[in-house]
N, C-alpha and C positions, 0 to 999 in steps of 0.2 A: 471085460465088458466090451463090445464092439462098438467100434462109432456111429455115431450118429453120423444122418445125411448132415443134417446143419454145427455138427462138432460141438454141442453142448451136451454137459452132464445133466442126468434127467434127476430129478430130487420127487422121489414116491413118499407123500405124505403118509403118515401110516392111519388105519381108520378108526374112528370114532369106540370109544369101550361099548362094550356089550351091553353093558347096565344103562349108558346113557341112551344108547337106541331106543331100549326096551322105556326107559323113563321118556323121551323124548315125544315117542307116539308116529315117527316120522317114518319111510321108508331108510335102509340103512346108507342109499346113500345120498338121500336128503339130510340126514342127522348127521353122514359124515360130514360132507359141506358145511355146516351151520355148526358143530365142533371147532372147525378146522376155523373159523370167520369169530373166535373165544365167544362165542355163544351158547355158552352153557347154561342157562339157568331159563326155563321155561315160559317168564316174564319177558325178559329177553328174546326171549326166539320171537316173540308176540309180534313184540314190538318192531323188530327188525324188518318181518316179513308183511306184518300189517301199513308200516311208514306212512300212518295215517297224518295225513295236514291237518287233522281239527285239534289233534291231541300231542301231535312229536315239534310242532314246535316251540322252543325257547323264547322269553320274555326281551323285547329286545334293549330294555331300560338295564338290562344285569351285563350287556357291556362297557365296559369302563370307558365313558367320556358319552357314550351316546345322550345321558341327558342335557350335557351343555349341546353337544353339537344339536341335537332335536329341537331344543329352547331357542336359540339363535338361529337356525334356518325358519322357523315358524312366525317370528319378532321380523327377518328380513319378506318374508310372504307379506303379513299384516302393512308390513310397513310400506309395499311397491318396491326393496332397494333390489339395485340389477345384482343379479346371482350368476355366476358360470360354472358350470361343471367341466370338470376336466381330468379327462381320462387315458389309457394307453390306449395302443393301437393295435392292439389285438384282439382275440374274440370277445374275452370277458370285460375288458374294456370298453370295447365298442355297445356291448349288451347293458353296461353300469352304466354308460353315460344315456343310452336310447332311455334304460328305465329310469332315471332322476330326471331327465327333461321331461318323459311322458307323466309321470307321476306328478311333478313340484309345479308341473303345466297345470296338470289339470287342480291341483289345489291353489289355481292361483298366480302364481309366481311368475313374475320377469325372469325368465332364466334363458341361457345362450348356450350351446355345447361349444368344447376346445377338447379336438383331440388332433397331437402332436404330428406332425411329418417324420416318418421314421429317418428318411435321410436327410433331410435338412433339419431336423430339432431333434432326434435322437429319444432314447424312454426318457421317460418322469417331468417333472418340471423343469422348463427350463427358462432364464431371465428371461428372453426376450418375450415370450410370451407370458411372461409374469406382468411385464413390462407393457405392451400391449393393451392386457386384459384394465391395469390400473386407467390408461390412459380414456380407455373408453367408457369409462364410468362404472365399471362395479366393484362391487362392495363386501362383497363376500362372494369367495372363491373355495367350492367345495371340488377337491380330487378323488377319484373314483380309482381303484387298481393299480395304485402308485400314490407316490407324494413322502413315504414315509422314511426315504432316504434323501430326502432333497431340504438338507436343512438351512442352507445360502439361499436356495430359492424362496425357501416358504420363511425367512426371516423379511428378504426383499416385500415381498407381498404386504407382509404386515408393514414393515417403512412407509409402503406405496401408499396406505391408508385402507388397505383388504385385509377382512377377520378372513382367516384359512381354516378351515376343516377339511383335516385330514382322512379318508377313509381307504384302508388298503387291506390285503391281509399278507405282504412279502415279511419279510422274518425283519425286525426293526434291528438297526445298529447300534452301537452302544451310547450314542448321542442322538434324541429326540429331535425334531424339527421345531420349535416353538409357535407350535399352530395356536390357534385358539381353542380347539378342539381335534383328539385323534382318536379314534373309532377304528381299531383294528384288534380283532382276536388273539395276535399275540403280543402283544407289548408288554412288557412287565407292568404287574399289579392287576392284569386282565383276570378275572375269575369266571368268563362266561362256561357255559359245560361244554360248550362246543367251538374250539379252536379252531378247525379246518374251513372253514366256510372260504370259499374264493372271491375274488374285487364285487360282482354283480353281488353277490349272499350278502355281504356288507351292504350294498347299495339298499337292497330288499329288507334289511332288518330296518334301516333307516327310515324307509318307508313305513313299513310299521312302528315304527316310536313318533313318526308324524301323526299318524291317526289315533294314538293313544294319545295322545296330546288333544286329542277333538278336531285335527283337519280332515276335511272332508275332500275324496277321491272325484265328487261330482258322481256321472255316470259310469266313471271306472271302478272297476273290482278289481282287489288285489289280487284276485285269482289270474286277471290279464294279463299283471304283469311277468307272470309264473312261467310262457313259452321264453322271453328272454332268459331268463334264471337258468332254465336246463340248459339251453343253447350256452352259456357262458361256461355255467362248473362244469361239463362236460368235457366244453374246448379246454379247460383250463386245464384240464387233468385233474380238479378236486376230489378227493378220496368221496365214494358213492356211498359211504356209512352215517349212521348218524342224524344229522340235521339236513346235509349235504342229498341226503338218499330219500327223505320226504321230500323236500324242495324239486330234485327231479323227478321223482315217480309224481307229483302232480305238476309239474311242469311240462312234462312227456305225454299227461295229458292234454294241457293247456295248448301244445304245441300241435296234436293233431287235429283239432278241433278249434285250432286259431282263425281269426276273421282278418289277421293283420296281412294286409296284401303282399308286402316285400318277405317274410317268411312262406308263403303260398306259391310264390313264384319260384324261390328259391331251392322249394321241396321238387317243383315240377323241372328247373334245369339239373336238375340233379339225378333226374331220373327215379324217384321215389315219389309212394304215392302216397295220400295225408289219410290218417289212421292208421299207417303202418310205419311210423318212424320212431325207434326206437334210439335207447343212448349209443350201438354202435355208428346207425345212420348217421347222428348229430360229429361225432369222431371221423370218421371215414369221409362221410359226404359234406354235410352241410359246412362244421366250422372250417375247411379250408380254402372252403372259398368266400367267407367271411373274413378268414387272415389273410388272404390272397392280394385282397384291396388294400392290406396295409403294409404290407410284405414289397409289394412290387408299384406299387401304385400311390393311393391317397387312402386313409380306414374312413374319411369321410364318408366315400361313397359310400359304404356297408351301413353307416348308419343312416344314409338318407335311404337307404332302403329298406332297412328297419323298422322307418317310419315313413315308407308312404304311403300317401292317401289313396292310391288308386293305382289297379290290376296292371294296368298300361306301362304307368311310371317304372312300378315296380319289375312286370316283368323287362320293362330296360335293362334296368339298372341288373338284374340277375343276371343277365345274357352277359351283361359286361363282368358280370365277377366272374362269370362262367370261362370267359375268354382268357381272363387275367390268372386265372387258377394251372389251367393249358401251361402258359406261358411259364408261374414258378413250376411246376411237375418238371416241365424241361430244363430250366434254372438249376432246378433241384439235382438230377443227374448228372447237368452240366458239373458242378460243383464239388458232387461228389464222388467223380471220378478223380477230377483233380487233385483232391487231398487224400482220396487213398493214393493216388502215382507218387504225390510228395513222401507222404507218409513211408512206404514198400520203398522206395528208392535209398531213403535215410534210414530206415528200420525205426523209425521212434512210434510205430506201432505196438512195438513190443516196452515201450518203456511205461512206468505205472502213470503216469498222467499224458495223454499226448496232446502236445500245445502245438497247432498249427497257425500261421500264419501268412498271408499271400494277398495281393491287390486283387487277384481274381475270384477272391471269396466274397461273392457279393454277403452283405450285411441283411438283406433280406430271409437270406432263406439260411443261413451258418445256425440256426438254433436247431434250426430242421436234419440240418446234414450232421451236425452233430450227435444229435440225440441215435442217427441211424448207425453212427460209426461206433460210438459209444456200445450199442445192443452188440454190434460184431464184434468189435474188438474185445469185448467185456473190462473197459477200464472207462477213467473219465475222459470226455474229451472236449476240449476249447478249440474253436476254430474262429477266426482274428479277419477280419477284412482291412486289410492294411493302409493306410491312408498316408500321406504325405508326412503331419509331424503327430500325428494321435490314428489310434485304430479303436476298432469297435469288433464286439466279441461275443460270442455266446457259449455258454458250460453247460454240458449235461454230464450226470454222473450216475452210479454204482448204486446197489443198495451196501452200507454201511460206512460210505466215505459222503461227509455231508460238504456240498460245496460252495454252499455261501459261508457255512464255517471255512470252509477253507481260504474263500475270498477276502472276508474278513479280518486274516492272520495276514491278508497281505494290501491292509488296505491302505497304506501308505503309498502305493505304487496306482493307485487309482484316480483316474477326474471324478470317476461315480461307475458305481454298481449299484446291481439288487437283487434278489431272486429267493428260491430257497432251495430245501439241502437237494433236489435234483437239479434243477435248470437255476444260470442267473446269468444275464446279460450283465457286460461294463462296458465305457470308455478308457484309453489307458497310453500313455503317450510309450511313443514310439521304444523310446531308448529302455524303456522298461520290462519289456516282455520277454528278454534275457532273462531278468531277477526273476521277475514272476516263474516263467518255467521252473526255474532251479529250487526257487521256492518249494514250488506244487511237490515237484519229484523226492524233496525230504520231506514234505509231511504225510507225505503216500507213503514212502518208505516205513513210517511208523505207524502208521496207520491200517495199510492193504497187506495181507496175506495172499500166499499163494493161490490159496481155495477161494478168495472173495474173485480175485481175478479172473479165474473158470468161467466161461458161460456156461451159465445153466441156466435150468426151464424147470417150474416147480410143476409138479401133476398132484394133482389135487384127487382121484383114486385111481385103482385098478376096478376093472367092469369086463367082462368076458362079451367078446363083442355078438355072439348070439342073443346078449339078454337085451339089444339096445331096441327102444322100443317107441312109441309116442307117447308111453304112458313115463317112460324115464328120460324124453323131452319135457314133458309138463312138471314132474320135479323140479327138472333146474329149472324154469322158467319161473317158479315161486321165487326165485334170489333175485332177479330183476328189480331194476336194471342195472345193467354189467358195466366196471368200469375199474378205475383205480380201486384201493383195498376191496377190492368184492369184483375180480376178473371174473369173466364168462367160463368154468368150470374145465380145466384140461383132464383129459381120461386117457386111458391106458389100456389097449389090451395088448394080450400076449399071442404069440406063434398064430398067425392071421394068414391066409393066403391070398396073396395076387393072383386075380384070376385074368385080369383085363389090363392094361397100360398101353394109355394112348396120350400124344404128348396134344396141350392146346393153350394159342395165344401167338403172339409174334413171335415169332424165330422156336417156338414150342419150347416158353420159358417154363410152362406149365404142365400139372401131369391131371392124368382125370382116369381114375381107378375104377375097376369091380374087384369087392376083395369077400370072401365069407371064408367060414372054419368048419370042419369037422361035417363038412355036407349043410351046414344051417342055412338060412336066409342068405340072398346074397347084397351086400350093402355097396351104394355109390360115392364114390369121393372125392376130394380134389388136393391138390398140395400144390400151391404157390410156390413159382419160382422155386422147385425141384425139377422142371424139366429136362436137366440134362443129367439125371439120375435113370431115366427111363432102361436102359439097356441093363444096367446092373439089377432093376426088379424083375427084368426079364428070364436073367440069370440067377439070380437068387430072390424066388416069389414068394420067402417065407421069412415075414418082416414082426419085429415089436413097433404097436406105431403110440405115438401118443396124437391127441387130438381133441377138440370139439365137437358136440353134437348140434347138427339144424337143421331147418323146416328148406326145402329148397323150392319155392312155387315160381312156374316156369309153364304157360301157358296156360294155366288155370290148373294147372296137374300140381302136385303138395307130395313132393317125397323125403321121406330122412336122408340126409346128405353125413358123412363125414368131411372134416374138413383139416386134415393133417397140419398138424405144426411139426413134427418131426418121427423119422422112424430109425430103426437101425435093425441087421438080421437078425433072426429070432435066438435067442440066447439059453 
């Protein structure tokens, strides 16, 4: 098999049986997709592609704890007591605390947002601000996208004379917080039907068991608060199926047709225009520069952006995420050249867990740098911003090695973690990330095989690229919207010819193709960050590519684009 341009094995899903097409009713490789996504049964297919709001959402009293918590945030509305919400500092954070302030606002409530400083107060709760929040009088302290491993703090709170509800959805520890209430889809004894919902989804059900209760929204509709909801699960990476997948397909509408100024503005620095923002835009464009503000700066900002009153304010406050965004993108490379030099230097590239750590890895953006070294190198990887006697750390991982199970196994060597089985931040004192390493790398060893190690790239069919069409655009376009368990569709054809290769972008990291077969149509393309592959398509113009198909509108002109993720010569 020849190599690929980007050195990953290509994994050809095989297609859909004959019988289910034909029962199906779909084209064959709409039926293969919707197979391949364990959608086999007719009802099913319905229901997946319909992701109706009136009918796919879940009762939100069938989470375990939400009627105490529902009962006691309603008893402290009636009652006047001060409430504060407090949330991470990240997308879905910033999005869970904007919607409980908007919402518990408008029914009413004294409420105050608390979200944390990443470098001076680090995730989750912490005393000082537990500490704080008591001093200035409230009374009940509802966490939003955290809380659920900080069981010292949310004991403090209660000492302090604060009922705590808990609401999160990271993977629980094996010791509970003794909240007075916790609202999280996985916690043992949880039976909701739908476990994946991310920190905002939680937020949103909560909302909804308040109005089941008989609190009244005022002039808000719950459908308003639906633009933050997509904007969160999106950033957060929550799987697009399920409950998760109605929530955004009307949130995706809620969003282009939002009145909220600080999302308006946000859509315009962005370079997008509103009706046309879909869940890649929210990934790509919008949530990084909603994490940008808490990443390098204050996630304050992002939420007062979130919530302002007015086009003005708001377009400020965007310009400044706009800038601050600028700044980690360079951060970012900054950083992540540096730990690949560490990494290549020492070879712990090659070893099954690689655990880096260095003062110049800023804490900011190591979730980010991680997650990208992770894709390349195909292993997990931690990368440590070193601090004088504790460092702070971020883990992205594999599919098949979970790493908050991993973290877990080592949690003795921790001040606090959290996360789930891909990503989880921790604190961790100095002298420990010797163990920890050594750790990681024997339960890899039992764990990782050769093959999990391989980068690879799954393709979801094979398509003869003469059949590609608008009318097999609008197929896949039924799966929308594209995200975690439900990607934007990779295709595959075979023996293609290069007709054109021209390199584009800075230093022509980029390539921008004409390629057709057998005399057909001839199709336009683009392939990221292969531009210094250009000479060898020149030399050998007859490639396997795999890829996506899309709409590419560019001056008012609309043409089908391919968009390479990888090729290799025709085999």
């Amino acid at each position: 098999m020849p190599l690929s341009a980007r050195h990953k094995h290509w994994d050809v899903l095989p297609a859909a049986p004959a019988d289910f097409i034909r029962r199906i009713g779909y084209s064959p490789l709409l039926a293969t997709l919707l197979y391949q996504r364990q959608l086999r049964e007719p009802e099913l297919v319905q229901q997946f592609l319909r992701a109706d709001y009136r009918s796919g959402l879940h009762n939100p009293m069938l989470l375990k704890g939400m009627p105490a918590a529902s009962e006691r945030i309603a008893q402290a509305i009636q009652a006047g007591e001060p409430i504060a919400v407090y949330g991470d500092f990240d997308t879905d954070g910033v999005t869970a605390v904007t919607l409980l302030v908007q919402a518990l606002g408008a029914m009413g409530a004294k409420i105050q947002p608390y979200i944390p400083h990443r470098t001076r107060e680090g995730y989750g709760l912490n005393l000082h601000a537990v500490q704080h929040l008591a001093a200035n009088g409230v009374r009940l302290l509802i966490t939003v996208d955290c809380g659920i491993s900080n069981h010292d703090e949310v004991a403090e709170a209660m000492r302090l004379g604060m009922d705590v509800i808990v609401t999160d959805h990271h993977t629980p520890p094996s010791e509970l917080p003794p909240a007075y209430a916790i609202v999280n889809p996985k916690q043992p004894g949880c039976t909701y039907p739908y476990p994946h919902l991310v920190g905002v989804g939680v937020a949103f059900k909560l909302v909804q068991a308040l109005v089941k209760r008989g609190l009244s929204l005022g002039d808000l509709r719950g459908r308003d608060l639906l633009d933050v909801v997509a904007l969160g699960t999106v950033a957060d990476m929550g799987p697009l199926d399920g409950e998760n997948r109605v929530l955004v397909k009307a949130g995706l509408e809620a969003l282009n047709a939002t009145q909220r100024p600080g999302l308006r503005a946000l859509v315009e620095v962005s370079g997008l225009s509103m009706g046309k923002v879909d869940s890649a835009a929210i990934g790509y464009m919008l949530a990084p520069r909603i994490n940008a503000a808490g990443r390098l700066d204050d996630a304050v900002r992002a939420y007062e952006l979130l919530l302002a009153t007015s086009y003005s304010q708001a377009k400020v406050l965007a310009n400044e995420l706009n800038q601050t965004n600028r700044a980690r993108q360079d951060l970012t490379k900054q950083v992540q050249a540096a730990a690949k030099a560490l990494a290549e230097a020492e070879g712990r590239h090659q070893q099954l867990v690689v655990v880096l750590h260095s003062p110049e890895f800023d804490a900011g953006v190591v979730g980010l740098v991680a997650g990208k070294l992770a894709e390349e190198w195909g292993r997990p990887v931690l990368l440590i911003e070193q601090g004088e006697a504790s460092s702070r750390g971020s883990a992205r991982s594999i599919p098949g090695f979970s790493i908050i199970a991993a973290l877990q196994a080592c949690h003795d060597l921790f001040e606090r973690y959290g996360g789930h089985s891909a990503a989880a931040g921790f604190t961790i004192p100095n002298e420990h990330i010797p163990t920890l390493d050594a750790r990681l790398q024997a339960l890899a060893a039992a764990q990782l095989s050769d093959t999990m190690l391989q980068p690879r790239i799954q393709v979801d069919a094979e398509v003869g690229l003469n059949e590609l069409s608008w009318e097999l655009l609008a197929d896949l376009a039924q799966l929308e919207p594209f995200g975690q368990a439900n990607p934007q569709p990779i295709l595959m054809s075979r023996s293609v010819q290069v007709v054109e290769v021209r390199s584009r972008g800075a230093d022509g990291q980029h390539l921008s193709l004409i390629m057709r077969k057998d005399g057909g149509p001839r199709y336009e393309a683009i392939a990221f960050r292969l531009g210094h592959l250009a000479d060898a398509l020149r030399r050998h113009p007859r490639i396997d590519l795999i890829y996506t198909l899309e709409a590419n509108e560019w001056n008012g002109e609309r043409k089908l684009q391919i968009n390479i993720k990888d090729f290799r010569r025709a085999s």
